[in-house]
Each structure stands twice: as structure tokens, then as C-alpha cells.
C-alpha positions as CSV (number, residue, x, y, z in Angstrom):
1,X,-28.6,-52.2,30.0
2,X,-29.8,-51.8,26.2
3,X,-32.9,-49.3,27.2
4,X,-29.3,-47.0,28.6
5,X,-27.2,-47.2,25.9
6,X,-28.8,-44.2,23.5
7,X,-28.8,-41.7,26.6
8,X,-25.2,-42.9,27.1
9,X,-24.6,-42.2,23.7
10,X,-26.5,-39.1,23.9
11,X,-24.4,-38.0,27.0
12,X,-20.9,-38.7,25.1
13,X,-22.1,-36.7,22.1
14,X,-22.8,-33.6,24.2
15,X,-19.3,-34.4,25.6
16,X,-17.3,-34.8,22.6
17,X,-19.4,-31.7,21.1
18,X,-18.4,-29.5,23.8
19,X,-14.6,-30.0,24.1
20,X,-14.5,-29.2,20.3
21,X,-16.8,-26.8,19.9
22,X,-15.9,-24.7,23.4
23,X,-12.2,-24.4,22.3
24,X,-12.7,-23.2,19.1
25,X,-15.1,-20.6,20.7
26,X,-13.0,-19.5,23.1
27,X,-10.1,-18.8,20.4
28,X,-12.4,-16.7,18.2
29,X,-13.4,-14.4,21.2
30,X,-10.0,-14.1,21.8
31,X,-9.0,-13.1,18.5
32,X,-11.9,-11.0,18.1
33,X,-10.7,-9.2,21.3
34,X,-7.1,-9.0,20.2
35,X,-8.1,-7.7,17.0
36,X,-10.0,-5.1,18.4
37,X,-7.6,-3.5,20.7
38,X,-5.2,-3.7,18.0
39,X,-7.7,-1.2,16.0
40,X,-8.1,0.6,19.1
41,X,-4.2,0.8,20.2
42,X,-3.8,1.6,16.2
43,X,-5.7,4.7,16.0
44,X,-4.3,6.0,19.5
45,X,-0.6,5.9,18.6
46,X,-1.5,7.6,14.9
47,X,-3.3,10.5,16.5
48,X,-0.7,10.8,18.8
49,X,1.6,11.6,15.6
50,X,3.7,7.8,15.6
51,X,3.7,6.5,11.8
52,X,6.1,3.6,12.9
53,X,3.3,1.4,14.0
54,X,2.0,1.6,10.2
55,X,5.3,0.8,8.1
56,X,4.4,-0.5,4.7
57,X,7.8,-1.9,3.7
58,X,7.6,-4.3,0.7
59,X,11.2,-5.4,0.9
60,X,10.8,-8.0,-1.9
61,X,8.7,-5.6,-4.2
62,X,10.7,-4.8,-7.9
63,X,12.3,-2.0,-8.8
64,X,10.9,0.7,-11.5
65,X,7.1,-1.1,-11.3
66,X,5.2,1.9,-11.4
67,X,3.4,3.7,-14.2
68,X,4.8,7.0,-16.2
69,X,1.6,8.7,-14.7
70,X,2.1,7.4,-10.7
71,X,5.7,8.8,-11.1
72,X,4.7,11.9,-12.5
73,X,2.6,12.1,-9.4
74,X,5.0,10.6,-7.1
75,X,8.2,12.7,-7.7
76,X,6.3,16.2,-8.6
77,X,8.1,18.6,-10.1
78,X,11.5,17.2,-8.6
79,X,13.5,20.3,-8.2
80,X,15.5,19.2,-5.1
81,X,17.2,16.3,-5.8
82,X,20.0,14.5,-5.2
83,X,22.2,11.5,-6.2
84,X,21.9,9.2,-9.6
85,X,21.0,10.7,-13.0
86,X,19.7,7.0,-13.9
87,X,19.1,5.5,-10.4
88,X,18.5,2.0,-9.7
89,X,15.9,3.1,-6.7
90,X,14.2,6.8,-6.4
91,X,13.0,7.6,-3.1
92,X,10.6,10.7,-2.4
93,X,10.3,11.9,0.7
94,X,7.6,13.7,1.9
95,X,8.4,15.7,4.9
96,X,8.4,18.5,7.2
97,X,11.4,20.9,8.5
98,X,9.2,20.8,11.7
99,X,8.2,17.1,12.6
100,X,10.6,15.4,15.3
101,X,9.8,12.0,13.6
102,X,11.6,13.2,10.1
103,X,14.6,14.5,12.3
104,X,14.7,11.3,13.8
105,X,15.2,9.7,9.8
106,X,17.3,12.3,8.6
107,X,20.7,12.0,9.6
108,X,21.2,8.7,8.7
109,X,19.1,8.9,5.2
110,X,21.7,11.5,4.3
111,X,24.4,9.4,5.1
112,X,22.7,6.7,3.2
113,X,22.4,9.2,0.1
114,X,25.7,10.2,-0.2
115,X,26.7,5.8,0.3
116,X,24.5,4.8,-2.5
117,X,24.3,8.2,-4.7
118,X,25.4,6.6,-7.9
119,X,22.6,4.3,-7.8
120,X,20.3,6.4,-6.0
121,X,18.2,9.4,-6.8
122,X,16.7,11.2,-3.6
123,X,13.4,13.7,-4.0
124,X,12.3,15.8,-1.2
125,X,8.5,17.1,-1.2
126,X,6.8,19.0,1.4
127,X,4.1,18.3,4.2
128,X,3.7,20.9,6.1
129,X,2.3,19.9,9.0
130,X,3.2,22.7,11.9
131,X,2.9,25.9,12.7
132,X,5.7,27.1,10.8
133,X,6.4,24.6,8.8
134,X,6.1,26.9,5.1
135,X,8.3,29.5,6.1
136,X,11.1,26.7,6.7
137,X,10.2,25.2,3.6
138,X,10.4,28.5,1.9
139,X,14.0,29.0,3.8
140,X,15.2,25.3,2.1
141,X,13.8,26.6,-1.5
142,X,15.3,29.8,-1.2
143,X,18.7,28.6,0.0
144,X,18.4,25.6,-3.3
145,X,18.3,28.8,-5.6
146,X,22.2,29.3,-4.4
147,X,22.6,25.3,-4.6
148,X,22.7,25.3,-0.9
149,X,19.4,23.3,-0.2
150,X,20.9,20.4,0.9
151,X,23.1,22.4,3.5
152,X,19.8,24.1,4.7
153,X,17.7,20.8,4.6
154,X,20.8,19.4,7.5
155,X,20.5,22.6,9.4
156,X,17.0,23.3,9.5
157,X,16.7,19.8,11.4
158,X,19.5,20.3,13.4
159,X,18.4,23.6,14.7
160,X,14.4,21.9,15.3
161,X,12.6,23.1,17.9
162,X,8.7,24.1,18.4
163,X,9.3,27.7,18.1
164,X,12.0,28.0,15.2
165,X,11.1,29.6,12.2
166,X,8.8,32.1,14.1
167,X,11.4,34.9,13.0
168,X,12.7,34.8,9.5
169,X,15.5,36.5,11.6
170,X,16.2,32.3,12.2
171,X,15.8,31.7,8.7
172,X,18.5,34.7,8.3
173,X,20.9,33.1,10.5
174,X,21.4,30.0,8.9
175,X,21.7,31.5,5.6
176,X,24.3,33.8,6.5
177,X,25.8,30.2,8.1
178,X,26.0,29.1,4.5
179,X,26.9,32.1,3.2
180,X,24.1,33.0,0.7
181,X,22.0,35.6,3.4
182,X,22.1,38.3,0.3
183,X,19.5,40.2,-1.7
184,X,18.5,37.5,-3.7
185,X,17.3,35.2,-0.8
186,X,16.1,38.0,1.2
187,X,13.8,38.7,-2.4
188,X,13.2,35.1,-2.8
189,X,12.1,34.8,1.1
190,X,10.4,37.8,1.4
191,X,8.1,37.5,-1.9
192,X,7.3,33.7,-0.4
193,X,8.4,32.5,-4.6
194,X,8.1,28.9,-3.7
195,X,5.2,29.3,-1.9
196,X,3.3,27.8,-5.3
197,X,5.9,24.5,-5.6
198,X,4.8,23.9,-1.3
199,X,1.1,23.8,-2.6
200,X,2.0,21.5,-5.3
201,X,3.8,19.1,-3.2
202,X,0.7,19.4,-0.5
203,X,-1.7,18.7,-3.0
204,X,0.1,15.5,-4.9
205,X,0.5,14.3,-1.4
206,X,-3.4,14.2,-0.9
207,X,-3.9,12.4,-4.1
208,X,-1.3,9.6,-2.9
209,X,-2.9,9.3,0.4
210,X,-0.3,10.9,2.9
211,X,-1.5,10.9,6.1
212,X,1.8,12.0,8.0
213,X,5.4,12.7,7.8
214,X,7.7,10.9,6.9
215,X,6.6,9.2,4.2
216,X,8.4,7.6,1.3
217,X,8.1,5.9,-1.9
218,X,10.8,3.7,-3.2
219,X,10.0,3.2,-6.5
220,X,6.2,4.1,-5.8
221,X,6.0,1.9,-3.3
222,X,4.6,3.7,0.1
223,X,6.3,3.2,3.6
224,X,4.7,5.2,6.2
225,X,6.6,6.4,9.6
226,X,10.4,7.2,10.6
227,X,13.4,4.9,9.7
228,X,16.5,4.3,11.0
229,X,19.6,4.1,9.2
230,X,19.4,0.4,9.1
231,X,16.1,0.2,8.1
232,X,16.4,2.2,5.3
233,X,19.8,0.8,4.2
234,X,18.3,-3.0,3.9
235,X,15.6,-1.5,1.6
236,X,17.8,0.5,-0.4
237,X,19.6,-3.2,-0.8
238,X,16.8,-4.7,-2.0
239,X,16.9,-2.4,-5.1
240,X,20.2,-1.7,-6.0
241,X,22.3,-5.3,-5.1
């Protein structure tokens, strides 16, 4: 039985070997496979124009932690605005008058903003990302010089669709709505003024790395994709209680 023994042993070895090592083998395929179509399911839904999938929320993240120069960046010039002189949280948004996924966020971020206004600054910025996504833009700035922005901002997505703003007659329309459709926004409009402040906002956005609307900062911290209102209320939480 002794001249035996070492091929048994040898035979048990290979055993024991192969239920550990087979296992383990098995799981890192697995993963490797997961992973993969993870990449691969990834890029599909972000060409397809869905930022959800890449959400960047740091719910725990501090407020006021960038620098003087990211905010400079971050918040541009800052000529729309809205809420706290000295917020707790400031939130830019860059967006578009034209994408369906910032319509989705918008109604209740401006129900959030008016909630939390006294310890909350809002910034819009511009990406336009459509066909006529400028001449909306230029429509919001226009109607701002009358302090009416805001009111165009909430009908400009209300009246979305994939052919508005193809006739400044549409543009024309809601200003009259708000009562400001006079010479000075029809000069304003007509002369594109704030076509230079859309460039700006286009070209801070590239130096931070936007790759799609909406995306936001909350205290220079980037979230990527649409939010709904409870969403964005349990981060605003995180900063201001």
C-alpha cells in the first residue's frame, strides 16, 4: 500500500487544487463579463442622450469646498440668478431650453428654489445642445433685461417641443405673455446681445468637462443627468440642515 500513497496524495492535491482554484476562475470571468457589458450598456444609454445612468451625487461632500478660481469658473458671470444673497448651497445649472431631460428636472427644481431660497442661490448657464437651442437662450436673456427671465425660463419648457423656437414669432408670443414684447426686446433679440454671455457659458462648460444637459454643481461638486424633485431636495438637505 506505501508504493500508493504519493499518487494518492498526488490525486487529492489536483482535487483540492481544482475546487479552489476553478471557483475563483469562474467568478473573475464573470466579473470580467459583467464589467464589460456594463461599459458597453454605459456608452449606449449616453449616446442615446440619458445622463441618469452617470449621477455623481456626493451627498456627504461639504459645503463651500471649492477654490475662489473653480467658482469663478463654475458660476461664470452669474447674471441669472436666483434665491440667497449668502447661500448655504449654490447650484449652477447647465442647461438647455431644448433638452427633454432638463424639462423633466425643471418643475420641481423651481419649486425646490422658491422652498429653500433663503439658503439657496440658483445659477443658470447655457448648453446649447439643439437646433435652436441659442435663439431660446437669447429669448430667456432678453426677457431677464425686463426682470422676467425666470417667467421665460418656466415657459420656454413648458411650451418644449422639437420645432419651437424656429420662428422668433414663438419667442414673440411668450413675451407678449409676460408682457415685455416691446422695442427693447425686439432690439435686444434681433441684435442677438447675449449671444457673447451663451459663448461664455459654452466655453466654461468645456473647461469643467460637461458632456450633457443637465448638469449641476452644488458647491462645485458635479452631478450629471436629470433629477427629480426628491432627488434634488435630499441633496439640497445635505447642505443647508
Amino acid at each position: 500500500m506505501l508504493p500508493n500513497d504519493p499518487i494518492r496524495h498526488h490525486r487529492i492535491k489536483k482535487i483540492v487544487i481544482t475546487i479552489i482554484i476553478v471557483p475563483i476562475a469562474l467568478f473573475l470571468m464573470l466579473l470580467i463579463v459583467g464589467l464589460v457589458a456594463s461599459v458597453f450598456e454605459r456608452s449606449k444609454q449616453i449616446r442615446s442622450g440619458n445622463y441618469n445612468i452617470i449621477k455623481q451625487a456626493e451627498t456627504n461632500a461639504p459645503a463651500n469646498t471649492y477654490t475662489e478660481a473653480e467658482k469663478r469658473l463654475i458660476e461664470g458671470l452669474g447674471t441669472q440668478s436666483f434665491g440667497s444673497s449668502n447661500p448655504k448651497l449654490t447650484i449652477v445649472q447647465f442647461a438647455d431650453f431644448a433638452c427633454p431631460y432638463c424639462r423633466a428636472s425643471f418643475a420641481g427644481f423651481r419649486e425646490l428654489s422658491l422652498k429653500y431660497q433663503a439658503n439657496v442661490k440658483i445659477i443658470f448657464r447655457d448648453w446649447p445642445g439643439h437646433q435652436y437651442s441659442i435663439q431660446l437662450a437669447l429669448g430667456a436673456y432678453c426677457a431677464g433685461e425686463q426682470n422676467k427671465f425666470w417667467e421665460m425660463h418656466d415657459l420656454l419648457y413648458l411650451n418644449q417641443s422639437d420645432s419651437f423656437g424656429a420662428d422668433k414669432n414663438d419667442l414673440a408670443r411668450l413675451a407678449s405673455e409676460l408682457n415685455i414684447y416691446n422695442e427693447q426686446f425686439q432690439s435686444c433679440f434681433d441684435s442677438k446681445k447675449h449671444l457673447a454671455l451663451i459663448q461664455k457659458n459654452t466655453l466654461d462648460s468645456q473647461s469643467l468637462g460637461v458632456a450633457g444637459t443637465p448638469t449641476w454643481f452644488f458647491n462645485g461638486t458635479k452631478i450629471e443627468g436629470a433629477l427629480d424633485k426628491t432627488e434634488l431636495e435630499d441633496l439640497i438637505k445635505v447642505y443647508v440642515e
